[in-house]
Each structure stands twice: as structure tokens, then as C-alpha cells.
N, C-alpha and C positions, 0 to 999 in steps of 0.2 A: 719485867720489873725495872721499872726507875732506878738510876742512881741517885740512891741521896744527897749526896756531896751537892750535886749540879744542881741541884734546889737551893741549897745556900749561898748566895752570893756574895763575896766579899765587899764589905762596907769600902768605898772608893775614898782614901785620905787624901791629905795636900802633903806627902814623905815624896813628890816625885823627882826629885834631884836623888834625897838621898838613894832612892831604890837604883835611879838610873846609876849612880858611882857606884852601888854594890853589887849591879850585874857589871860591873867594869866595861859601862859605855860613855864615851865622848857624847855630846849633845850630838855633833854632824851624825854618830852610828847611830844613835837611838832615834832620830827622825827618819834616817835611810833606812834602818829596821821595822819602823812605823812606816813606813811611805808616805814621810811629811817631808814639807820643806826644815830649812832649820829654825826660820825666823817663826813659823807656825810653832815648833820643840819649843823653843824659848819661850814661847806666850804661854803654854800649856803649862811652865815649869816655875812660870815669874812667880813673885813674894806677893803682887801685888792684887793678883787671880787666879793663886792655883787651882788643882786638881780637876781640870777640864777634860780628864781622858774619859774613855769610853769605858763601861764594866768589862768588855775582851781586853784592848789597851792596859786599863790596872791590871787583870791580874795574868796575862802575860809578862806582866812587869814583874810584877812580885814573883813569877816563874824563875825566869831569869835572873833575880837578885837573889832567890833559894829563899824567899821569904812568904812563901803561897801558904797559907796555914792547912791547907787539905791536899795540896798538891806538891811533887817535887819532877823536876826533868832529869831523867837518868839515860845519859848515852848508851848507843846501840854500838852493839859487839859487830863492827864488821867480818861478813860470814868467808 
């Protein structure tokens, strides 16, 4: 059986500054996080041409900012 969730895909907005300051990252983490350069972060981030990430890209983001509307990251109990 399918998971439903994975079927619906989060509609990709132009918030990627704001998500990026509410997972509390620097542009330099969130492109080393992405394995981009910085100055590629910044183009992705500008006023001028946002929202150029990928549908993983968004909504890892929105993971990480605790704003996924179907998903949340909850830390593992070291055993």
C-alpha cells in the first residue's frame, strides 16, 4: 500500500529566505547543507527570481524550518 502523504506534493513558494532563517541557517550552512556554492544560494534566494529549488530542496526546507505541513523531523534517542 502506498503512502498517501508522498502523493501530495508540497506546492514550491518563493518564503525561501524566510524558511531558511526559521531553520536557523546562515545562507554559507544552507548552501553547504544543499551542496551548492553560496553565490548559486543567493540566486536561488534573490527578490528578483525566487523559488528555484527543487520539490526535495523545498520541502527539506520546510523540514528543517518545522514547517512541512505532513511531515515533522524528530530526533533519535541515542541507544
Amino acid at each position: 500500500m502506498r503512502n498517501q502523504l508522498l502523493e501530495r506534493p508540497v506546492a514550491v513558494q518563493h518564503n525561501i529566505r524566510d524558511l531558511r532563517l526559521a531553520a536557523g541557517l546562515s545562507q554559507q550552512s544552507a548552501a553547504e547543507r544543499f551542496d551548492l556554492s553560496l553565490r548559486v544560494w543567493q540566486t536561488k534566494e534573490s527578490a528578483k527570481n525566487p523559488g528555484q529549488l527543487s520539490q526535495g530542496e523545498y520541502e527539506l526546507l520546510l523540514l528543517l524550518a518545522g514547517q512541512h505541513p505532513y511531515f515533522a523531523l524528530v530526533s533519535q534517542q541515542k541507544k
